[in-house]
N, CA, C and O of each residue as an XYZ file, in Angstrom:
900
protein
N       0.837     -1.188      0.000
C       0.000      0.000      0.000
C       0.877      1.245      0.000
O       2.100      1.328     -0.118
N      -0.194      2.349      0.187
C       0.639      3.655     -0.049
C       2.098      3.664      1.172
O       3.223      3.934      0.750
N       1.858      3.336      2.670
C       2.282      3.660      3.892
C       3.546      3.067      3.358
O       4.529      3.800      3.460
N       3.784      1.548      2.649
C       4.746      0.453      2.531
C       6.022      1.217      1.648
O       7.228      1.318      1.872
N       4.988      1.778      0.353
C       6.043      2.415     -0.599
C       6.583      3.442     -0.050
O       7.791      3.649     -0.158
N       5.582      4.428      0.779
C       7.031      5.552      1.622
C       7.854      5.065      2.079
O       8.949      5.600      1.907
N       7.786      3.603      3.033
C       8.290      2.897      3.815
C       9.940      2.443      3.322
O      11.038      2.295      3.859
N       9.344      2.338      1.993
C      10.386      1.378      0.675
C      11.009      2.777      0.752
O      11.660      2.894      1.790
N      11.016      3.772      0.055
C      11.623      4.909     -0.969
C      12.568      5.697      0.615
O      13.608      6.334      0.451
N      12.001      5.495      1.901
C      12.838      6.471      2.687
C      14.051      5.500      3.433
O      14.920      6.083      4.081
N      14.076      4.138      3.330
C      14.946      3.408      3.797
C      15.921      3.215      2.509
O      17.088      2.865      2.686
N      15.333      3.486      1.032
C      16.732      3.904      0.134
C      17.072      5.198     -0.174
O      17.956      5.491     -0.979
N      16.381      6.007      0.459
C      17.117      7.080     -0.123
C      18.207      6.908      1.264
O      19.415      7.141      1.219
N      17.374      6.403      2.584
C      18.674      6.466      4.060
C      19.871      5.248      3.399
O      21.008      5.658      3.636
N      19.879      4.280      2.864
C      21.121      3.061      1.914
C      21.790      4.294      1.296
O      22.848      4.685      1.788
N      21.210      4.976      0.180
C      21.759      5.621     -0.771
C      22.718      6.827      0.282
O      23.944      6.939      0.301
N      21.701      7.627      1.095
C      23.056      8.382      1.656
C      24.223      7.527      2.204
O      25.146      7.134      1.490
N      24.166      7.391      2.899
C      25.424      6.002      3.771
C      25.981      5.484      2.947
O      27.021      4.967      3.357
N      25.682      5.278      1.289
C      26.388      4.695      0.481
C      27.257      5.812     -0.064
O      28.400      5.574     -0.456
N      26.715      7.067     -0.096
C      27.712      8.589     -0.628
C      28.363      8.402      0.796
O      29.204      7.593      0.405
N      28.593      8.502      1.952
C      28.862      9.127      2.535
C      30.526      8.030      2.879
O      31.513      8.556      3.393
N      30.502      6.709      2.522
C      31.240      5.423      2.746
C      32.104      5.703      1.006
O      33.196      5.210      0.723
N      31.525      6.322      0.347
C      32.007      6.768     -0.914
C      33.223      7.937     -0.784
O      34.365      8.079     -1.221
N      32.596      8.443     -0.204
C      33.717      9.979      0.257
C      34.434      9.337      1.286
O      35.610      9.696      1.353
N      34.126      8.611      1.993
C      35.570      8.357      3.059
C      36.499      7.508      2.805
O      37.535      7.293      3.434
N      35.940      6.834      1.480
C      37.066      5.922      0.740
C      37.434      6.641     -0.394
O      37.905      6.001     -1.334
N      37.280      8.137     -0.509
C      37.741      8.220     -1.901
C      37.364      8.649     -2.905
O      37.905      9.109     -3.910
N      36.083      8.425     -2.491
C      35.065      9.099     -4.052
C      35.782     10.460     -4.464
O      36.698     11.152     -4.021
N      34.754     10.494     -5.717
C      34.845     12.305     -5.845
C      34.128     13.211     -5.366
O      33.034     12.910     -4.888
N      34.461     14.206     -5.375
C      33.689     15.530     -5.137
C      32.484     15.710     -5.788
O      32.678     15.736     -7.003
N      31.199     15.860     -5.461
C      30.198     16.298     -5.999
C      29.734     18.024     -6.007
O      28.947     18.310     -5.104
N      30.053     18.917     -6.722
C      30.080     20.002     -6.653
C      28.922     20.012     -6.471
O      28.046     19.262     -6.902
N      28.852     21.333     -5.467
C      27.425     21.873     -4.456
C      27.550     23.266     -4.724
O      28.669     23.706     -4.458
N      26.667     24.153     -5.207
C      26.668     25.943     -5.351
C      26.984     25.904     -3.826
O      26.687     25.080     -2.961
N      27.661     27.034     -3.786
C      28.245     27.966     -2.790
C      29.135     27.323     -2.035
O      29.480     28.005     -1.070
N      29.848     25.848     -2.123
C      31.299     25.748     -1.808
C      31.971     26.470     -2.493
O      31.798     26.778     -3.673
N      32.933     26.837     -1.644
C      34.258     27.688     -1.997
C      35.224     27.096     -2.512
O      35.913     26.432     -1.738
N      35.526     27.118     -3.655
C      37.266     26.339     -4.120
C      38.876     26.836     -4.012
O      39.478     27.548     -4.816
N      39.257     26.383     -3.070
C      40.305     27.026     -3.018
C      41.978     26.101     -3.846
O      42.220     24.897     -3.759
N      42.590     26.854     -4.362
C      43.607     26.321     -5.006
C      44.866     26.983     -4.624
O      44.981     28.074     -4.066
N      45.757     26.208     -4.986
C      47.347     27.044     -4.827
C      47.631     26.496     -6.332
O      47.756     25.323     -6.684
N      47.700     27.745     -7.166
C      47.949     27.806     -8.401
C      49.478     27.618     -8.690
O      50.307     27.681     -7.782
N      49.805     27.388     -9.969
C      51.072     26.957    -10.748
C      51.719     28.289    -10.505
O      51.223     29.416    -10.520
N      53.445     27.725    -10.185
C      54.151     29.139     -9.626
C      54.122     30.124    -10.899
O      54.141     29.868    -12.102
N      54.066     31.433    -10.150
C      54.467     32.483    -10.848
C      54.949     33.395    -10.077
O      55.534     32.972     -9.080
N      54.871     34.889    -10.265
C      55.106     36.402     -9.615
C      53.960     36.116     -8.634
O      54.265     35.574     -7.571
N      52.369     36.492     -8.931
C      51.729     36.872     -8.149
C      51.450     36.060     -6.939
O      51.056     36.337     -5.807
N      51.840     34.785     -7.652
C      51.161     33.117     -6.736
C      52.543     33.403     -5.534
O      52.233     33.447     -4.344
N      53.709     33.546     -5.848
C      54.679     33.023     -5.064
C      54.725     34.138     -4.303
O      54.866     33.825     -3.121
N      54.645     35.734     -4.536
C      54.486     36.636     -3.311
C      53.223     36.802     -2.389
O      53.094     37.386     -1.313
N      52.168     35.964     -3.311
C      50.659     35.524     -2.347
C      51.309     34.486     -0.821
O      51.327     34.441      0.409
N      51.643     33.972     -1.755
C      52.453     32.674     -0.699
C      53.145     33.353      0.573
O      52.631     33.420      1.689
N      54.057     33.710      0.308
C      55.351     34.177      1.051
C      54.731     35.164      1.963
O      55.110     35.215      3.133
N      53.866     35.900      1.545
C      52.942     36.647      2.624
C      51.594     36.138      3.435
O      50.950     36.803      4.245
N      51.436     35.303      3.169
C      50.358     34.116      3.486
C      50.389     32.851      4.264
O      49.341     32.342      4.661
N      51.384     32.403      4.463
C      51.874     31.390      4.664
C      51.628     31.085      5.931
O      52.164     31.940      6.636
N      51.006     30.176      6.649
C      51.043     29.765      8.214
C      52.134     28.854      8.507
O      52.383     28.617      9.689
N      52.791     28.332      7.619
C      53.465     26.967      8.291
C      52.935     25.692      7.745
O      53.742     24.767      7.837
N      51.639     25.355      7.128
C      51.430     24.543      6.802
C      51.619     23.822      5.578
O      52.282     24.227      4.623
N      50.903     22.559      5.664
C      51.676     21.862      3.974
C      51.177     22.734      2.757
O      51.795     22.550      1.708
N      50.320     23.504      2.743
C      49.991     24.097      1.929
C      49.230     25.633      2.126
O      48.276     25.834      2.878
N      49.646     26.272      1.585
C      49.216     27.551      1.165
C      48.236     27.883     -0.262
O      48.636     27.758     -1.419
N      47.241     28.208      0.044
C      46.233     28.517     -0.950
C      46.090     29.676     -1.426
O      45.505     30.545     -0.780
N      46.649     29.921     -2.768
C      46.618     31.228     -3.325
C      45.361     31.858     -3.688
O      45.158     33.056     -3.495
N      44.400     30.964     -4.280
C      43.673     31.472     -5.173
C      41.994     31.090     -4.512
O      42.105     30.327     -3.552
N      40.488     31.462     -4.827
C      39.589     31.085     -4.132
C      38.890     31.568     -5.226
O      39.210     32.650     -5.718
N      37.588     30.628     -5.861
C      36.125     30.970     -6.512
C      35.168     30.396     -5.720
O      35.467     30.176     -4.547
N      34.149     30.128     -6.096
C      32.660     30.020     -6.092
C      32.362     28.916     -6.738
O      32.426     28.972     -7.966
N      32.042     27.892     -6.223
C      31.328     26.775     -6.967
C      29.791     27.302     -7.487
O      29.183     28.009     -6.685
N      29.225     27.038     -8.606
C      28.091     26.622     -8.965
C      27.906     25.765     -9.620
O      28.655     25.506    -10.563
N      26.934     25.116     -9.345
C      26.456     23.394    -10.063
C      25.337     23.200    -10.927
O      24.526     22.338    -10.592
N      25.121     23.917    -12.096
C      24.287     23.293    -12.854
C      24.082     22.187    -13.591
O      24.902     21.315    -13.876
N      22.534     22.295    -13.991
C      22.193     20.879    -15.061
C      23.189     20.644    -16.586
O      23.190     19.629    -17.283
N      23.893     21.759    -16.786
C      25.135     21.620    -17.712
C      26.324     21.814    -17.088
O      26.896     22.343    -18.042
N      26.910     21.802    -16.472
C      27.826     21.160    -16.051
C      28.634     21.849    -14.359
O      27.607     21.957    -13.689
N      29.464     22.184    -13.691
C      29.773     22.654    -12.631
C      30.690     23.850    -13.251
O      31.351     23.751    -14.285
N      30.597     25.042    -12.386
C      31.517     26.314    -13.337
C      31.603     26.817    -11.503
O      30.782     26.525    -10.634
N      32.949     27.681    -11.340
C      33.309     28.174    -10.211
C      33.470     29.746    -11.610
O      33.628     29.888    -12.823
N      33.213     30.955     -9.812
C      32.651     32.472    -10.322
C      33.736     32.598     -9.632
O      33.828     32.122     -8.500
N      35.235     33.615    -10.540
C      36.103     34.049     -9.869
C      36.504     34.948     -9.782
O      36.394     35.343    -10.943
N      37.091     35.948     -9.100
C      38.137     36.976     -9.793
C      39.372     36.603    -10.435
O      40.278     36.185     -9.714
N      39.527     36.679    -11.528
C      41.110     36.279    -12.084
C      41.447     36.402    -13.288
O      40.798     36.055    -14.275
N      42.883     37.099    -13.230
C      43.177     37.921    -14.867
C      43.141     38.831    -14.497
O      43.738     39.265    -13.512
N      41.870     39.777    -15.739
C      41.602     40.751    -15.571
C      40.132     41.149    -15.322
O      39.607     42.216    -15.640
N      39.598     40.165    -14.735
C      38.313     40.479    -14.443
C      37.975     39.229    -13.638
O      38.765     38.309    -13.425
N      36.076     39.333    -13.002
C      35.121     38.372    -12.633
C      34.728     37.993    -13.759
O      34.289     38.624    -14.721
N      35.031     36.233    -13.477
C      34.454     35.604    -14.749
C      33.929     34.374    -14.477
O      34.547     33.692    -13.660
N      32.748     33.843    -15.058
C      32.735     32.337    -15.102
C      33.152     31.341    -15.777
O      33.090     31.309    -17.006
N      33.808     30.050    -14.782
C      35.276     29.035    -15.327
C      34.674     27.856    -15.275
O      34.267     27.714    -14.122
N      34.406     26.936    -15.928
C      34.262     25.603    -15.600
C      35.247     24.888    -14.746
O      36.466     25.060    -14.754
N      34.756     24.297    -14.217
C      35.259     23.703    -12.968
C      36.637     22.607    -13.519
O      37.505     22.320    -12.695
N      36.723     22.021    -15.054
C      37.822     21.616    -14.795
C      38.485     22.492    -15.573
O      39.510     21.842    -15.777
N      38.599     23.298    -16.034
C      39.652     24.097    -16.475
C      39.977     25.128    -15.053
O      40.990     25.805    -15.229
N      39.473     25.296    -14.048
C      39.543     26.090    -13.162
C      40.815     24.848    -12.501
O      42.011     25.136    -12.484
N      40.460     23.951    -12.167
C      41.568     22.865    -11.592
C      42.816     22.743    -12.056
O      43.776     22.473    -11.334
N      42.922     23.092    -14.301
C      43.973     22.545    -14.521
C      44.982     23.478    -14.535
O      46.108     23.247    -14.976
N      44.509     24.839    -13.928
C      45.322     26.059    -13.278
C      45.774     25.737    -11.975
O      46.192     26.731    -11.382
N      45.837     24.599    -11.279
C      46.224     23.947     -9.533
C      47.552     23.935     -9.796
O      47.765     23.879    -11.007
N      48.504     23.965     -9.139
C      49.595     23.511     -9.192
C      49.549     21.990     -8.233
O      49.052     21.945     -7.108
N      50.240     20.670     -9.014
C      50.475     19.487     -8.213
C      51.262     19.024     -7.801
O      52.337     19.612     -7.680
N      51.057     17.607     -7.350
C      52.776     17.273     -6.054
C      53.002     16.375     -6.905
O      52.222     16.221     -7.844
N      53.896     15.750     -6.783
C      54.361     15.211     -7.558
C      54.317     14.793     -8.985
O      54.263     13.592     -9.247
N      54.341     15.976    -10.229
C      54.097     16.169    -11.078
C      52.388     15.917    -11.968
O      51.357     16.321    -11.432
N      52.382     15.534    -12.708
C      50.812     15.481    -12.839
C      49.972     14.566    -13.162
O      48.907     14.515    -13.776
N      50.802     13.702    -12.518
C      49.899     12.111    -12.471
C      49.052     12.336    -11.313
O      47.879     11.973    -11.227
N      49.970     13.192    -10.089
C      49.156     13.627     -8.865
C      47.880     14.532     -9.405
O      47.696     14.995    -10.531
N      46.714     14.665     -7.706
C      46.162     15.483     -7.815
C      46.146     16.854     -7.313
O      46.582     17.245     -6.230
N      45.575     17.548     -8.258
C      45.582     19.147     -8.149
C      45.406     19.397     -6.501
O      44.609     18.907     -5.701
N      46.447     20.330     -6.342
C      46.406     21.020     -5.053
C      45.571     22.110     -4.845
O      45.973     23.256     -4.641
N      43.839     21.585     -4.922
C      42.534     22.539     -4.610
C      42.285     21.614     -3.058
O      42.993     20.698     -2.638
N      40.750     22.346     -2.261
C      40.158     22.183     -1.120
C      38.942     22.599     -1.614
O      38.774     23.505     -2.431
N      38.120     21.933     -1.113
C      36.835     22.525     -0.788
C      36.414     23.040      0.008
O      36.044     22.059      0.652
N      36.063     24.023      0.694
C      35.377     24.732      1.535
C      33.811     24.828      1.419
O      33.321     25.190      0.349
N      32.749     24.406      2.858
C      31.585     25.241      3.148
C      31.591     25.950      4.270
O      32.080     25.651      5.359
N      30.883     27.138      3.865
C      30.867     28.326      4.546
C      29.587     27.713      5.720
O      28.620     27.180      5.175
N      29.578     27.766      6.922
C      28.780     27.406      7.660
C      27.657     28.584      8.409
O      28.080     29.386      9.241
N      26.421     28.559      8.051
C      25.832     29.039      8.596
C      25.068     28.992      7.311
O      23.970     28.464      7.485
N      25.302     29.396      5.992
C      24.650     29.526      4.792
C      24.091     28.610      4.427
O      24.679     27.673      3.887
N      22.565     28.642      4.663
C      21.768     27.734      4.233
C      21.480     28.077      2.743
O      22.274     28.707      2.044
N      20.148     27.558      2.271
C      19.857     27.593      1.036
C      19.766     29.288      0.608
O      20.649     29.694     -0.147
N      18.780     30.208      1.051
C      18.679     31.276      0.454
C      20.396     31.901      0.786
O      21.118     31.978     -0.208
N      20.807     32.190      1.715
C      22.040     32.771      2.049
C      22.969     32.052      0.640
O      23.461     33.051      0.115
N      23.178     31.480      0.258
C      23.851     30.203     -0.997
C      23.495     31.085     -2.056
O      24.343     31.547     -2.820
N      22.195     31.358     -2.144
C      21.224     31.471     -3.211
C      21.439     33.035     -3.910
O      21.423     33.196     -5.131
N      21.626     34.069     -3.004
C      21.894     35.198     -2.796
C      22.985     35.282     -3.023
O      23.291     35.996     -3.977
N      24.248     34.477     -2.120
C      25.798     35.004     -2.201
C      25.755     34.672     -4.550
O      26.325     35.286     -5.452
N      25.142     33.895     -4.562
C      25.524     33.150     -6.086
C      24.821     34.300     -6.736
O      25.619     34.867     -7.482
N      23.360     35.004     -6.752
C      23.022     35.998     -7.118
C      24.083     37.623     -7.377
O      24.064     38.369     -8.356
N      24.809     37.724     -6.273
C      25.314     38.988     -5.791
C      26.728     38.730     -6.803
O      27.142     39.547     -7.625
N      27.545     36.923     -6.410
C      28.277     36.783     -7.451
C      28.174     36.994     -9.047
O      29.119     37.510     -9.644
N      26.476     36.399    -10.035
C      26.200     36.626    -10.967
C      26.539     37.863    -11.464
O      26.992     38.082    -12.587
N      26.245     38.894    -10.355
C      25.536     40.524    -10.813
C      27.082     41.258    -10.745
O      27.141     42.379    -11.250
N      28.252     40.735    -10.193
C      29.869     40.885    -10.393
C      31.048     40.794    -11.774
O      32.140     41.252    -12.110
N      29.685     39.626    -12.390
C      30.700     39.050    -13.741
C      31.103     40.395    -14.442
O      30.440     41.423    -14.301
N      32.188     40.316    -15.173
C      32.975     41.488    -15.685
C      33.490     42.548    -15.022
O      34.259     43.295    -15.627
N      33.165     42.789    -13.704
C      33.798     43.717    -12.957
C      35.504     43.699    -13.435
O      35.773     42.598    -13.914
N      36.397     44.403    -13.423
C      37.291     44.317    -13.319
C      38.508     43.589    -12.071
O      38.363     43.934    -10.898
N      39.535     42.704    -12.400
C      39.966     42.418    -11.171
C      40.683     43.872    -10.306
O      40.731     44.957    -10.886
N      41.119     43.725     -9.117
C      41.984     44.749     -8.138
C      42.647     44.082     -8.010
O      42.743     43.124     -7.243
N      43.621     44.731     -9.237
C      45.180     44.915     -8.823
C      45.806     45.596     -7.765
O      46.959     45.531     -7.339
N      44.718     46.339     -7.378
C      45.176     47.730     -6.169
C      44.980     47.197     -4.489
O      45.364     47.696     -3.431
N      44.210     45.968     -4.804
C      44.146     45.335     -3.505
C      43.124     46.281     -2.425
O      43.106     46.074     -1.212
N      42.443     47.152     -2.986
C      41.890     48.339     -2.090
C      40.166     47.873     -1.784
O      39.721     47.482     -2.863
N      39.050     47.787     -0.659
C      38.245     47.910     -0.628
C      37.246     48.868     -1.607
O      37.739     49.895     -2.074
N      35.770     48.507     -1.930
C      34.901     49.633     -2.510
C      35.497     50.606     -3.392
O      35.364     51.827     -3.310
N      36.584     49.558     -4.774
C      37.175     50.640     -5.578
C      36.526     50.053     -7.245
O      37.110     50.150     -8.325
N      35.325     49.523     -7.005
C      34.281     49.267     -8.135
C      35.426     47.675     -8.628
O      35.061     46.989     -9.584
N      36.335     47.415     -8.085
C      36.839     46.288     -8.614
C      36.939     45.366     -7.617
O      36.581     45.586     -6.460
N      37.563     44.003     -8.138
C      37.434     42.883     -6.988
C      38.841     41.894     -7.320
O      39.373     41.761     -8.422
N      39.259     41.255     -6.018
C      40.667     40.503     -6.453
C      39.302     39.317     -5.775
O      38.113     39.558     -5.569
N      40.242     37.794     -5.533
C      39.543     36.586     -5.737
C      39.086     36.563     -4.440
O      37.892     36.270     -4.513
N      39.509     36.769     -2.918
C      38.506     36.523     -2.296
C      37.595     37.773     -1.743
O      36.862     37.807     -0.754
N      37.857     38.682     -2.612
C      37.055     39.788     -1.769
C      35.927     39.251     -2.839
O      34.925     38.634     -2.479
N      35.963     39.288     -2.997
C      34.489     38.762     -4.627
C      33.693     37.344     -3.280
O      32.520     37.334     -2.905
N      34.677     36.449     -2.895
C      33.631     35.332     -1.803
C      33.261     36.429     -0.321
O      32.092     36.320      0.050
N      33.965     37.236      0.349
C      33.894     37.889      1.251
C      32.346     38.978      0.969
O      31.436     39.325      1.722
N      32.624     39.222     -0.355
C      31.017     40.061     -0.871
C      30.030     39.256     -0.757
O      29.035     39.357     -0.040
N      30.295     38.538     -1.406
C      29.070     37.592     -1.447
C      28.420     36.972     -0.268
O      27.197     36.958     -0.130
N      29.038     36.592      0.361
C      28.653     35.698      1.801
C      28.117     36.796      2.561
O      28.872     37.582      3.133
N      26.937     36.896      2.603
C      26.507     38.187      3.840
C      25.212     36.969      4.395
O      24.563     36.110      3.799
N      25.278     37.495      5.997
C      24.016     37.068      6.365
C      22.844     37.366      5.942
O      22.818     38.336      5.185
N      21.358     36.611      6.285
C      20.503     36.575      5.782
C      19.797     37.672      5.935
O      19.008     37.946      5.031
N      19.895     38.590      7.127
C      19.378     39.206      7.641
C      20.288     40.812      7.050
O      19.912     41.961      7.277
N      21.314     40.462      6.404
C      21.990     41.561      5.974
C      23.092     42.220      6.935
O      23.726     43.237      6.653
N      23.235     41.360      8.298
C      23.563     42.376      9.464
C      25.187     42.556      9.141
O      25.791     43.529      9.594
N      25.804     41.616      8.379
C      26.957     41.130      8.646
C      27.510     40.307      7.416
O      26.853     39.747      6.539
N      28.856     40.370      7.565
C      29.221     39.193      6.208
C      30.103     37.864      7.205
O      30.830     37.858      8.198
N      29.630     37.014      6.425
C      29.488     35.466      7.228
C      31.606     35.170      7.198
O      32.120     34.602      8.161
N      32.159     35.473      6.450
C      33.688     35.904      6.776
C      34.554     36.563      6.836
O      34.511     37.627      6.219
N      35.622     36.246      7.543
C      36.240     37.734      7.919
C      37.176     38.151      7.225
O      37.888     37.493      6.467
N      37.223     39.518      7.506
C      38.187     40.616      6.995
C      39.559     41.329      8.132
O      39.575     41.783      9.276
N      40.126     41.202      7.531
C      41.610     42.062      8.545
C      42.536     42.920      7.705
O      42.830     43.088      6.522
N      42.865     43.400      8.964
C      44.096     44.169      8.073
C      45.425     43.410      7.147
O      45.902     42.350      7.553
N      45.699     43.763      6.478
C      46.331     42.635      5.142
C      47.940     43.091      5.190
O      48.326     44.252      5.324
N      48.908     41.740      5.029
C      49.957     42.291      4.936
C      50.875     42.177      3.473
O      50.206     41.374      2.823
N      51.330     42.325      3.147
C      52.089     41.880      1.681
C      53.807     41.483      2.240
O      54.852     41.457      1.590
N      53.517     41.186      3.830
C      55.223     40.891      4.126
C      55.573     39.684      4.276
O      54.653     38.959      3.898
N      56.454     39.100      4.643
C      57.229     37.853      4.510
C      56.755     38.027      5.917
O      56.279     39.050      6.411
N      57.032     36.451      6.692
C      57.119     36.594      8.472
C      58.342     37.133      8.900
O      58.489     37.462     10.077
N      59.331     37.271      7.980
C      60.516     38.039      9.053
C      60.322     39.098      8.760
O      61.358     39.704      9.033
N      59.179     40.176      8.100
C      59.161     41.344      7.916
C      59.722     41.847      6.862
O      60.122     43.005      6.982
N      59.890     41.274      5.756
C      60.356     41.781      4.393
C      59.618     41.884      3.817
O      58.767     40.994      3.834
N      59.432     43.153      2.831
C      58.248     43.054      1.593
C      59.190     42.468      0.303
O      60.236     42.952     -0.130
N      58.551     41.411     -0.104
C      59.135     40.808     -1.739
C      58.722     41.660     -2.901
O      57.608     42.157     -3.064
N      59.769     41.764     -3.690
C      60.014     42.686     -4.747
C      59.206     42.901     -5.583
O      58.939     43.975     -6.122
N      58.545     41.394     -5.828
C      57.427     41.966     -6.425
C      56.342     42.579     -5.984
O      55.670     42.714     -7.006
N      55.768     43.020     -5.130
C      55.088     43.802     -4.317
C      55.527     45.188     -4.382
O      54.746     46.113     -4.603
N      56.700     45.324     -4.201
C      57.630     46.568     -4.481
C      56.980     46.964     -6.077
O      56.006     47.704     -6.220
N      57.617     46.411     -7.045
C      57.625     46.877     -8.477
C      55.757     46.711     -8.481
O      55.260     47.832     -8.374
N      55.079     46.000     -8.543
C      53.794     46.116     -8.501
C      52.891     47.321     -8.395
O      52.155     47.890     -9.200
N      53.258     47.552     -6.883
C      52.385     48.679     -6.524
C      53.104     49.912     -6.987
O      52.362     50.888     -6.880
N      54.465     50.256     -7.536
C      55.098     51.151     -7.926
C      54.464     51.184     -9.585
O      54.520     52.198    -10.281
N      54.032     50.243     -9.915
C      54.283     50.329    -11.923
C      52.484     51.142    -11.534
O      52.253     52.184    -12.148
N      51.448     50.650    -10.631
C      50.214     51.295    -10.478
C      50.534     52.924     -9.859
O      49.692     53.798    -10.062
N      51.795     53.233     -9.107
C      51.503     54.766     -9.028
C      50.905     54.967     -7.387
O      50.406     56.069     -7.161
N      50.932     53.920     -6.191
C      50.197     54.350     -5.229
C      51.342     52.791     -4.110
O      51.968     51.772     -4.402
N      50.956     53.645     -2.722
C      51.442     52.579     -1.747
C      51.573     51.471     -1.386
O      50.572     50.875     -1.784
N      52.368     50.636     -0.730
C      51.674     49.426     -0.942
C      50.421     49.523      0.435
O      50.547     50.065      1.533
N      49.543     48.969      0.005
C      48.301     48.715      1.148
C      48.558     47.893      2.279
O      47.798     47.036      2.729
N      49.617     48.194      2.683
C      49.528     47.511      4.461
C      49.161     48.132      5.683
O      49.637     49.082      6.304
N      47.980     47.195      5.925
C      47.254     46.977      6.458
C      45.817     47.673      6.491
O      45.135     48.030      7.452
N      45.667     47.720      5.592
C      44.182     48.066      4.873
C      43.130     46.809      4.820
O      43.493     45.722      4.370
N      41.927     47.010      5.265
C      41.644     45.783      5.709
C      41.089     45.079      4.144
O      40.776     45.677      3.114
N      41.114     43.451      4.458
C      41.070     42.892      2.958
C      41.244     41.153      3.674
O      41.169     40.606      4.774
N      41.477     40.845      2.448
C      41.199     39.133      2.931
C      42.576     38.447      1.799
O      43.382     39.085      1.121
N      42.418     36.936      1.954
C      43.036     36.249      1.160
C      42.758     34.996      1.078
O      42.385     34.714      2.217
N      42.683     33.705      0.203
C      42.550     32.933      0.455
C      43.100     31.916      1.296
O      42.363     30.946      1.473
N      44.146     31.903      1.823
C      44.702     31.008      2.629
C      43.862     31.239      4.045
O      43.140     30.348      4.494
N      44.031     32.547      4.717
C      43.283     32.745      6.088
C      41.704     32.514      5.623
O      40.953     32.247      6.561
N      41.117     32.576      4.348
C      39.675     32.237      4.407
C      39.368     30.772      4.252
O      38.217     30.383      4.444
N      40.346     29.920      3.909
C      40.456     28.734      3.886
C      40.555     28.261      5.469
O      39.969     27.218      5.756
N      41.407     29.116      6.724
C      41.000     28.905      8.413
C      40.327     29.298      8.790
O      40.214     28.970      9.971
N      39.106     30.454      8.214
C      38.023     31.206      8.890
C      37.761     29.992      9.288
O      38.119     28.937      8.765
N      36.738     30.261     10.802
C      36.261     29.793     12.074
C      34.822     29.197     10.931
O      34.393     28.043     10.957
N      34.261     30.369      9.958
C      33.291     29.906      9.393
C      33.418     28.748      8.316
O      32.397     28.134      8.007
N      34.948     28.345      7.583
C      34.677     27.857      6.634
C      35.298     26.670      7.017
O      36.383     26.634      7.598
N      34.206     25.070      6.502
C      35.004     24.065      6.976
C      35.433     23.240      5.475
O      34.737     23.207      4.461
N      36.803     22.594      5.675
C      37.219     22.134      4.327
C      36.469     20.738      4.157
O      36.732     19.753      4.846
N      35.415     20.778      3.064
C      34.832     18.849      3.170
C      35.485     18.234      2.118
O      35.040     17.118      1.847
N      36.580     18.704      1.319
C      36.870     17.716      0.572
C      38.259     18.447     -0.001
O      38.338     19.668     -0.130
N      39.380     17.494     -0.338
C      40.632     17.531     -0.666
C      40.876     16.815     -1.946
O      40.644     15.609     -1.862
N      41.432     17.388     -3.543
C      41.713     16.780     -4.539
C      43.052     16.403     -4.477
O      43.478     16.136     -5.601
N      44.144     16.239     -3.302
C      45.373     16.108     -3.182
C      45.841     15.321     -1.658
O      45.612     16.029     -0.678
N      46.342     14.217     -1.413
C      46.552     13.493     -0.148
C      47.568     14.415      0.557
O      48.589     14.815     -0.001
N      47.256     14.689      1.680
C      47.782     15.524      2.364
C      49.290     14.773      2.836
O      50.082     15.379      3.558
């Protein structure tokens, strides 16, 4: 009867979760979800390696770079700042910009991040507020409210509570120094070829510390730690 078939359909959809969930702890893949955060440590360059060097906690990895997952019925695309603008990337060409460990049989050195507290509309909104960003120009200038965006101030916009009171991660004052207190050269020539200071400690974000926000937890790793 009717009671039996609910009976049937809610004890597999409870198999089917436990079967994702025994999937991911052995290994599976990632199932992209709108409004995880992707974070990567991109292939060396200038900008990646003085991101680093000013970023750096100590740990096995440092994460340069951060988009926006979205998951549609055609395929998964992360919303980023990068280049010269906000743009939308499909999700594996966004990866094959990772830098990897042991050359590239390994996997890409990305994380997943969810932002905790963001339920569906909060998700729904940050991905809205991201949409209404595309083409902005990136900030090179690293400066707050200057009509442009670098990669995580673009997730830091987006993530606001529901209620508007607040944005769901944090912001600090930003440094561009090494831990023994050196600024790297490229930082030097950078902010010199733009014509203005360097911005220390102007408040701003980055991906590595938004990858430890208190709010964001990492559920999934494309690289064995």
């Amino acid at each position: 009867d009717r009671t039996d078939e609910l009976n049937r359909n809610l004890r597999n959809r409870l198999i089917f979760g436990a079967a994702v969930l025994l999937l991911a702890a052995c290994g599976g893949e990632y199932t992209p979800r709108t409004g995880d955060l992707l974070f990567q440590l991109t292939a060396a360059e200038g900008m990646t390696d003085a991101i680093v060097a000013a970023t750096e906690r100590g740990g096995a990895v440092t994460f340069s770079h951060v988009g926006i997952v979205e998951a549609t019925a055609g395929g998964a695309f992360v919303v980023e700042a990068v280049d010269t603008s906000v743009r939308r990337t499909p999700l594996g060409e966004f990866l094959t910009r990772s830098a990897r460990r042991g050359g590239r049989t390994k996997g890409p050195i990305a994380a997943v991040g969810r932002v905790s507290g963001a339920d569906s509309t909060v998700v729904q909104r940050a991905l809205r507020r991201a949409h209404e960003r595309l083409g902005l120009p990136y900030d090179d200038e690293f400066l707050p409210a200057n009509g442009k965006l670098y990669c995580s101030e673009l997730a830091w916009e987006c993530f606001v509570a529901a209620d508007d009171s607040t944005h769901l991660l944090r912001s600090r004052p930003m440094t561009f120094r090494t831990a023994d207190g050196e600024l790297p050269a490229y930082w030097s020539e950078h902010f010199a070829a733009l014509g203005m200071p360097v911005p220390e400690g102007v408040a701003g974000t980055n991906p590595n510390d938004m990858a430890h926000d208190p709010a964001v937890e990492i559920v999934w790793r494309y690289y064995d730690e």
